[in-house]
VOBA-103667 format. One record per residue (C-alpha): residue in one letter; x, y, z. Coordinates in steps of 0.001 Angstrom, whole numbers, plus 500000, padded with zeros to 6 digits. Example, Ala and Ser with C-alpha at 12.3 -4.5 7.8 and 13.67 -1.06 7.14 Angstrom:
2
A512300495500507800S513670498940507140
//
This chain:
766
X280212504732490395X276283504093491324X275922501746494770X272976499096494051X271162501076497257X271826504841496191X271198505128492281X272415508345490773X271479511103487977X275103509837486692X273809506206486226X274327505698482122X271030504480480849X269790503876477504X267793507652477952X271210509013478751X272928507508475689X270641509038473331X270932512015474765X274377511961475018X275682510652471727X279245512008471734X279982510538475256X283803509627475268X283876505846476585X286589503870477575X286442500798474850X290174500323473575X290630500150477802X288315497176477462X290196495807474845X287428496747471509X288997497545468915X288114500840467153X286171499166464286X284381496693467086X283353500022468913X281755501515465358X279995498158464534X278309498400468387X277281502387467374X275897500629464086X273920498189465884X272720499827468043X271704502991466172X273709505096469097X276400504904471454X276579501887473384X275385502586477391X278609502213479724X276133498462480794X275938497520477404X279987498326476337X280980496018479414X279068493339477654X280305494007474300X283665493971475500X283641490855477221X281425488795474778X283836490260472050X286599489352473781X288977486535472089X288039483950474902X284468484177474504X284049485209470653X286777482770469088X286736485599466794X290479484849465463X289530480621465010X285923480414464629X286314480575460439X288587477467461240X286641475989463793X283637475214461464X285178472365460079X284314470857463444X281280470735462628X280883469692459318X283007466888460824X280713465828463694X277418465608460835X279804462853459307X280618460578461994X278489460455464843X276228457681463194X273628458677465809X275693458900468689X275830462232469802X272850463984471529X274831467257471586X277335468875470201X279186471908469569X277457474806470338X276283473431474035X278040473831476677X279710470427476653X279328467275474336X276777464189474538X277246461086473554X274659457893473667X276711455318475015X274191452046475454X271798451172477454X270146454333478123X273197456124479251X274821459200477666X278275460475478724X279138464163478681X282995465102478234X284597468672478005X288253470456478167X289086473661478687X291874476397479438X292407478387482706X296349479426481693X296892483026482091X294597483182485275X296887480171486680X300230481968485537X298760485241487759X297178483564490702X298144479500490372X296076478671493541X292804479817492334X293295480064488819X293719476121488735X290633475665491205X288554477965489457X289301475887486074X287956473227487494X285135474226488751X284570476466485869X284252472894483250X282597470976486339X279593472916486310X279723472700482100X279009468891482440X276365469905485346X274742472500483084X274117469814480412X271907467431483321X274796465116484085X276427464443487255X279988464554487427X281719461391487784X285495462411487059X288239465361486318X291526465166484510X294405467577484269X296928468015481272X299327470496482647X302511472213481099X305214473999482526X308376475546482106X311250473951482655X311379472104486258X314252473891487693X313377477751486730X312283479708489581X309045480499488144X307870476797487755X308838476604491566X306304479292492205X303719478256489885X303565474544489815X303157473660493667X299932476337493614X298784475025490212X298783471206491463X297388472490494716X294310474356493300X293304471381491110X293322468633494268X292074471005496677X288635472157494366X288485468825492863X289015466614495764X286577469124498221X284016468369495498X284433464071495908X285399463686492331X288127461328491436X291224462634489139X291688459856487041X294464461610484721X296189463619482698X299903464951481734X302370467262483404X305078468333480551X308051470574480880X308891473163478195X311349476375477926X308582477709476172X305966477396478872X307783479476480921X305732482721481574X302883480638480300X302092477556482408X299135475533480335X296403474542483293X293663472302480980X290868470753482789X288095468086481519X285029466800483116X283557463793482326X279457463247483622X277237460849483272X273107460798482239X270122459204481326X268992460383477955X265482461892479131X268136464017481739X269760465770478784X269322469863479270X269901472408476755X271093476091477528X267928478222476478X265435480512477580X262275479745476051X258109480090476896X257416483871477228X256586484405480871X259035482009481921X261591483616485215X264601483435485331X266332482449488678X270030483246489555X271436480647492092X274581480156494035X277165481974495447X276406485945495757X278238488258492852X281450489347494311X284129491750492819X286447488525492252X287083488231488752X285706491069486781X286855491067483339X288350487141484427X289681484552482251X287698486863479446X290613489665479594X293089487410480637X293273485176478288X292467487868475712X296035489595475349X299336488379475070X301413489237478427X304325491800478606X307858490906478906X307171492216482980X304447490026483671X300496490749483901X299223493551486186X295697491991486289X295789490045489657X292591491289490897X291321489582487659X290914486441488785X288373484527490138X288009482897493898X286601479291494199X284630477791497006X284454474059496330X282182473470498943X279356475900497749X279960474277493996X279487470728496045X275982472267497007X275208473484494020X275816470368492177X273298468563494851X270619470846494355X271134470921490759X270427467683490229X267341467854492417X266069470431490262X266691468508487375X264861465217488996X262131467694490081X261132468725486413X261038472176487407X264446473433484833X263403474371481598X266691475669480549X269783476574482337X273419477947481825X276463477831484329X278120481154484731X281631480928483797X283910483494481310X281580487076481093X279648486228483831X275890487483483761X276722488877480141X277281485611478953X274554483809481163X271665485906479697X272471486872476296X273440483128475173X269889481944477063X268065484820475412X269889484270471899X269601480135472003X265690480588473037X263040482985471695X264846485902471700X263790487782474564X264889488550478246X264332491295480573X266178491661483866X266478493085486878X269972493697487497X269368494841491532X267736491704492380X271500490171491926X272382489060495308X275927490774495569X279042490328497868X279944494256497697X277058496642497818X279421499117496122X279572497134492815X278177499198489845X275905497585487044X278656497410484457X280545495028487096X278136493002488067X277886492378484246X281237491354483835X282296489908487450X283342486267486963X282731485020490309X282302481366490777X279705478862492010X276542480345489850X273967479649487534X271137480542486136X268022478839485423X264972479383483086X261748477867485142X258127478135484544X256077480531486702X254293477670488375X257487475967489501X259245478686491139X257929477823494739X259098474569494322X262841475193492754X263453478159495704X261828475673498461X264467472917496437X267507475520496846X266497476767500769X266784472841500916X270344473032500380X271586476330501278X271858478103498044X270884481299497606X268559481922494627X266641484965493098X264401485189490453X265690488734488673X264102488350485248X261332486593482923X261403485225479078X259707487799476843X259088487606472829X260467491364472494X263419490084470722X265557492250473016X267444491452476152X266066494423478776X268284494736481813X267113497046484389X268956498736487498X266849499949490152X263633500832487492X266116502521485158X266916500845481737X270869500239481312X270730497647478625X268454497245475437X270446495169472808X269378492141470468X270961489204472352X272440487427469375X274446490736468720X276327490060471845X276235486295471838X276932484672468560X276913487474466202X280214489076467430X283628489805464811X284795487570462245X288359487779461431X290362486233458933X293437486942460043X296522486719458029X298405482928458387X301628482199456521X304354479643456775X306469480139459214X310486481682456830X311873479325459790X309861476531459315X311976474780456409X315377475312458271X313874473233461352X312698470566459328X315873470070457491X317633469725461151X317020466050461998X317451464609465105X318330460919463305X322498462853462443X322602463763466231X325383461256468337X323818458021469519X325391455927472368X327547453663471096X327562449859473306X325360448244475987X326618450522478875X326089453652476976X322199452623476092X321792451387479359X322969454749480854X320733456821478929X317299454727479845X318548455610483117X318503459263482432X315970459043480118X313287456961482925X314700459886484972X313961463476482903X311046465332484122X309073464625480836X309512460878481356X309826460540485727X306961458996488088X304494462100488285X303659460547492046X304446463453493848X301438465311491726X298875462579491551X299086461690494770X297977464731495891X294804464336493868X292063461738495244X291836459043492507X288997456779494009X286608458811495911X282885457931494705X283833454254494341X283857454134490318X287181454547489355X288243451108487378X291701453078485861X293664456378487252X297244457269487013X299591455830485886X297495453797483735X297909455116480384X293633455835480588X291357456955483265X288197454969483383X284954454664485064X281883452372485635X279227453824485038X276351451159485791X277781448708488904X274686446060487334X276320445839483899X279391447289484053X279199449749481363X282020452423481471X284268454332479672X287710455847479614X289360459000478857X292938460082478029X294130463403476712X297539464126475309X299777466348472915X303464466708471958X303804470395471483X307246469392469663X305892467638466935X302982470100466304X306341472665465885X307938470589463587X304631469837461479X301350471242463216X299401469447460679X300750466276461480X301272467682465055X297825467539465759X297118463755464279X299796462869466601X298273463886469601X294328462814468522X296468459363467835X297743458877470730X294956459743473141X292693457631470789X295488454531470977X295570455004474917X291865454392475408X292076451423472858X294629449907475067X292769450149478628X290039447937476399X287392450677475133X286299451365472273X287444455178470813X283999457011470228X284591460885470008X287252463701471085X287180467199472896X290051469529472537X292042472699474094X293525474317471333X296693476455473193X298431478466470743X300498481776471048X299375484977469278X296885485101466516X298129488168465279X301383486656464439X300867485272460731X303136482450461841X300906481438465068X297523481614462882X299272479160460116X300191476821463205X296568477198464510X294789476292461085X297473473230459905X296424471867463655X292457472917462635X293071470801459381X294942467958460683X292570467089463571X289591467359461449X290985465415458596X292196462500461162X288675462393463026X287338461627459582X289507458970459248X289385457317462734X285414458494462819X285637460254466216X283753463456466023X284843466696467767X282150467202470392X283144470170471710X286217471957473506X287848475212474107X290782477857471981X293245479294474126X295678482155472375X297776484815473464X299788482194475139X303481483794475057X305324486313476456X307101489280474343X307584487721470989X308187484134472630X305192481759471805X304709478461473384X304798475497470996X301705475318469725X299763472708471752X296761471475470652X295531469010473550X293292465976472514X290789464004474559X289177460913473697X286222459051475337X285668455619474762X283130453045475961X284144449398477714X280824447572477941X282365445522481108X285024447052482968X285642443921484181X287330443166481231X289648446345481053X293892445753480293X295826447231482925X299457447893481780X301998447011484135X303400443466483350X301123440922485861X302780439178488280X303829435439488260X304550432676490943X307687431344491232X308654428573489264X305446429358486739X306208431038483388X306095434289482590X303700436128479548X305036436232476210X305681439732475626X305081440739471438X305041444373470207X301957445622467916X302922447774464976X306177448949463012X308973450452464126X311246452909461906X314027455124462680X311913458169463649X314028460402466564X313219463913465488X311034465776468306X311595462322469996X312118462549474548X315573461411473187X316489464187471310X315145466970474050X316439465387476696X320174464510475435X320780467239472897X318283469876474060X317359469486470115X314193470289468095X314025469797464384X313433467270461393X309985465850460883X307750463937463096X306833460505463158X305143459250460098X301311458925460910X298711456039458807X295722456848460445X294536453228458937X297258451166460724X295791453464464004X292619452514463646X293687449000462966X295987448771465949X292550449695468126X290593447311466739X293098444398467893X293685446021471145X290005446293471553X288842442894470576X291930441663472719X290678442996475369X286853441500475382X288462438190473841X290730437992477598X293626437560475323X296199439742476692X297269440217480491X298656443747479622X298882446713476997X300889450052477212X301211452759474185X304355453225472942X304767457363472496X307172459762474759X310548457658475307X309129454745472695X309834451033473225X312201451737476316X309988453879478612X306869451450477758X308830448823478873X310061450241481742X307097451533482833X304947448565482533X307943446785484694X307792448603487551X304052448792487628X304233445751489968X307793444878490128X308119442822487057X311088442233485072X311375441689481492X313887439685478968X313626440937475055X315305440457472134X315284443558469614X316729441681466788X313308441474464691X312698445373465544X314068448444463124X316378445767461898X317926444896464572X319238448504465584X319155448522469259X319139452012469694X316280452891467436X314251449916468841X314574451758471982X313999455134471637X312029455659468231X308843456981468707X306747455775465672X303278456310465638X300888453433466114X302180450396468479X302019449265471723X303645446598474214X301081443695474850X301651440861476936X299945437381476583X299807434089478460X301228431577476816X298508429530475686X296571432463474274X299567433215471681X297560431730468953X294552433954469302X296568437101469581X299004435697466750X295287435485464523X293671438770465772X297032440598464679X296583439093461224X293289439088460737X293426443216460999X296774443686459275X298783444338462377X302855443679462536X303046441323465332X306640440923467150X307478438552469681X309800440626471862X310463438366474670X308851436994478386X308543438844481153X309548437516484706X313052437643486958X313669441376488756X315341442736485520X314706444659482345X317362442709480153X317852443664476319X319589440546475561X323119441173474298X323191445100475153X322102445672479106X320504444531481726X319086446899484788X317223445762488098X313892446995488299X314540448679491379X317221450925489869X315022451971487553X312663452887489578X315045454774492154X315699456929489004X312153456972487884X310618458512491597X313658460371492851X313286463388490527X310200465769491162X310849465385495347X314387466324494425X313368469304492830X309631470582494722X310672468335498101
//
């Protein structure tokens, strides 16, 4: 291959392609398929230079095209015309989300995939993920405030979760805490089916004025182009976009040189001079280099402004001198971006990078040719229409049919499956249950993660939301929580997917903010499987039909496929995040049961929606039967959105002391959980609840409650917000004592429970 300091007769310009028209080039290799290869001959008008096919290739590939999902995608937004009511400032299409949330603020919120790179390399593939959706929110003219993790594994005790979860946990802590931003949550779930194919999601959340907002564009002919950051390495060529772009063999992938290397302390300096060039005025469009690298950089800033770009590829600051054009193209590594900036303020944005260390090079202008130009070394290697390799990449409708399986798993309910029969027998399995790796204190992750650094966290783990202030005058903030159970989008992806938007949305309600829009990471397994692509558009239809219905737009987000090994697909796992805003933070609902004084009563404890006997894809059924089947829980999106208003109001009204959801392990976990927040027991009586079946009061999972608790002179007000919104209110009990008691079935000391609770991922990682 050419060096960048000794170009060759062999270099393969655009001269040399039309000269040589029946070159024989590598593009199944590169993953085109044979039609994609004659539909970049048609555009064209000749053979594709070997520049121009690494761009193809990459900007074709599944990760960057969403060529398999985008016909489903669409609906997204359709959606977000509907129910933003003026909110959003961006939306799909940007790099991340914007929302107006008051006072002159906007929010930006994103989540994406890093899973295959993480399964091959968990160290940096996790690090790289965050700083890969980090510099998203920067490129939009926010400054990061906060990252969050939802994380899947295989199951806890298989070999390859001890290799891949220590590394995985390690990468996200080590980039995000060298980069000072708080970790304020996220899941870790354990799966037979994410074995092979650990999930590693990661969301920013930043914070702007609205005059701040920047767009990714390259407009104003004459305008340079500036590449700044960390020098082009050989780290990561091909990256997360071939990765994540093919399902992996029964052997494992071969690709380790694929992925990329993080520095978080050269993405800490490029997030400080960032936002110095922002405050300087001297940006007038900008992109952060992430999946395709310099492909996708300059064709999406060519495409998204007037049309035009011509660079000079040699002018690329580079790690390895012996790197040829085609991969400097398609290296992935970290820590860059790339600016458009008028000719005028170029002394001042390189004077504003020497300030801070980052290298920076202007290696192209904005031009009205319609073309994107790339040079290397005076000789042309790249003359394509930017929106060709961009936006305008394949369509496919592929095939999607019902899964021949699908009926037989439905019709095998969890509700036949032995119960425990007596007080000991229910009391043994919270026990367990408190105890299960689904279920157990996640302590030994999150406290490897700094929760606090930058002095605005208000709510981190285990609260069931992150939150943070955002103005320290007013205390405007919001909250985030993502979550998804991958066995009820099995059972019923349509409904699947409602689940999951539910529950994040029903989680933000409860820390006290009010649910505004979502982002989502759409993990699925193959889309050519007929099976997977009916999963992926049920969840498509679902999630677009319940953001209608709870009016919380899809900003944004990210599809990840090819997530399964050999035949085996994950469960399909369509992560949800919601944002909401809390105009006083002050005023937030923790959800561990608040301690009393001795001799003083305790809060009234009451339970918020309906209960029914719903156990199929319930933590019950998984983690006592190893079962999957029947239907999920029932979902009214209008008793959701009800339930939110009350917790909500509750929360600004200072009527209740606590909240938790009630989702994985129902009634029993939420209890516990909120018990041994602080050390708080708890005395209820389940009589009034699924009709006075202990069991199913327990360890249901219906859709739509939560666990509040209220001081006893506020009863009335809560008693009156329930009704006023149409919300079952149950007085379960008080809390206070060292127990959980469920009067006339069990009673366990808070401390047991918590032994169980903490003892189990130290047992197993140490």
């Amino acid at each position: 291959m050419p060096t960048p300091t000794t170009p060759t007769d062999a270099l393969d310009t655009v001269e040399a392609a039309l000269t040589d028209p029946d070159r024989v080039q590598p593009w199944a290799e590169l993953g085109l398929k044979e039609d994609e290869y004659a539909r970049i001959r048609e555009i064209l008008g000749r053979r594709p230079t070997s520049s121009e096919l690494a761009m193809y290739s990459v900007m074709w590939s599944e990760h960057c095209s969403y060529k398999s999902t985008k016909v489903h995608l669409k609906q997204f937004g359709e959606l977000a015309q509907e129910t933003t009511a003026g909110k959003m400032l961006a939306g799909i299409g940007e790099n991340a989300g914007v929302l107006d949330i008051g006072q002159g603020y906007a929010v930006t919120f994103k989540v994406e995939s890093h899973n295959h790179p993480s399964f091959v390399e968990p160290y940096q593939g996790a690090a790289t993920g965050v700083g890969g959706i980090v510099r998203d929110i920067l490129a939009m003219g926010a400054r990061p405030v906060a990252v969050m993790d939802p994380l899947r594994f295989g199951p806890l005790d298989a070999d390859d979760t001890q290799r891949v979860l220590p590394g995985i946990v390690a990468g996200v802590g080590g980039y995000g805490n060298c980069l000072g931003l708080p970790n304020i949550g996220g899941e870790a779930v354990f799966d037979e089916t994410y074995l092979g194919n650990p999930l590693v999601n990661a969301l920013c959340v930043g914070v702007l004025r609205h005059e701040d907002l920047h767009l990714a564009k390259a407009s104003g002919v004459g305008n340079q182009v500036v590449l700044y950051g960390a020098r082009t390495g050989g780290d990561g060529i091909g990256g997360v976009s071939v990765l994540a772009s093919e399902t992996f063999d029964e052997g494992g992938p071969a690709k380790r040189p694929s992925v990329q290397v993080g520095d978080p302390f050269m993405e800490k300096l490029l997030i400080e001079c960032t936002l110095e060039l922002f405050a300087a005025g001297v940006v007038a469009g900008i992109q952060d280099l992430g999946g395709a690298g310099l492909s996708c950089a300059t064709s999406e800033l060519a495409s998204a402004g007037d049309g035009g770009m011509h660079v000079h590829l040699d002018r690329v600051p580079l790690r390895d001198s012996t790197l040829s054009p085609e991969e400097v193209l398609m290296s992935e590594s970290q820590e860059r971006m790339m600016a458009v900036v008028e000719p005028d303020d170029v002394a001042a944005f390189l004077a504003i990078c020497a300030k801070w260390d980052v290298e920076a090079a202007v290696v192209g202008e904005v031009t009205d040719t319609g073309r994107l130009e790339i040079d290397w070394h005076g000789r042309r290697v790249v003359d394509v229409p930017p929106r060709s390799v961009a936006h305008d990449g394949p369509t496919y409708e592929r095939p999607y049919a019902r899964p021949d399986w699908q009926d037989a798993l439905q019709a095998d309910v969890a509700e036949a499956l032995p119960r425990p029969a007596g007080g000991e027998e229910l009391r043994a399995t919270l026990l367990r249950m408190v105890a299960s790796p689904n279920l157990c204190d996640k302590s030994w992750i999150t406290d490897q993660y700094d929760r606090y650094v930058r002095g605005g966290t208000v709510l981190a783990q285990p609260e069931d939301a992150g939150m943070v202030r955002v103005d320290e005058e007013t205390g405007l903030g919001v909250a985030v929580a993502t979550d998804c159970n991958g066995r009820f989008a099995k059972l019923d992806p349509y409904a699947g997917a409602q689940l999951a938007l539910a529950e994040s949305y029903r989680n933000v309600a409860t820390a006290g903010a009010t649910p505004l829009a979502v982002s989502d990471c759409l993990n699925f397994g193959s889309p050519e499987d007929p099976g997977v692509m009916w999963q992926f558009a049920e969840a498509c239809r679902g999630l677009k039909d319940a953001c209608a219905t709870l009016r919380t737009p899809v900003t944004g987000g990210n599809v990840s496929l090819y997530n399964q090994t050999g035949d085996t697909a994950i469960l399909p796992t369509p992560v949800v995040a919601t944002l909401g805003v809390i105009e006083d933070v002050t005023q937030r609902t923790p959800s561990g049961f608040r301690p009393v004084a001795d001799g003083t009563p305790g809060d009234e404890v009451f339970l918020l929606g309906e209960t029914h006997e719903e156990l199929s894809g319930s933590e019950w059924a998984h983690v006592v039967h190893g079962h999957l089947g029947g239907l999920p829980p029932r979902l009214d999106l209008h008793a959701e959105r009800a339930l939110g208003r009350v917790l909500v109001d509750a929360s600004r009204s200072d009527l209740v002391t606590s909240a938790h959801d009630l989702s994985e392990g129902g009634l029993a976990q939420a209890l516990a959980e909120a018990a041994m927040r602080h050390g708080v027991g708890v005395r209820v009586d389940l009589a009034e609840v699924a009709g006075g079946d202990v069991f199913v009061a327990l360890f249901s999972e219906s859709a739509s409650r939560a666990v509040v608790t209220v001081a006893p002179d506020q009863v009335d007000g809560l008693v009156a917000l329930a009704g006023a919104h149409g919300v079952a209110l149950t007085r379960l009990g008080a809390t206070g004592g060292t127990d959980l008691v469920v009067e006339g079935a069990f009673a366990v000391p808070v401390t047991e429970l918590r032994d169980a609770w903490t003892a189990t991922l130290p047992a197993a990682l140490g």
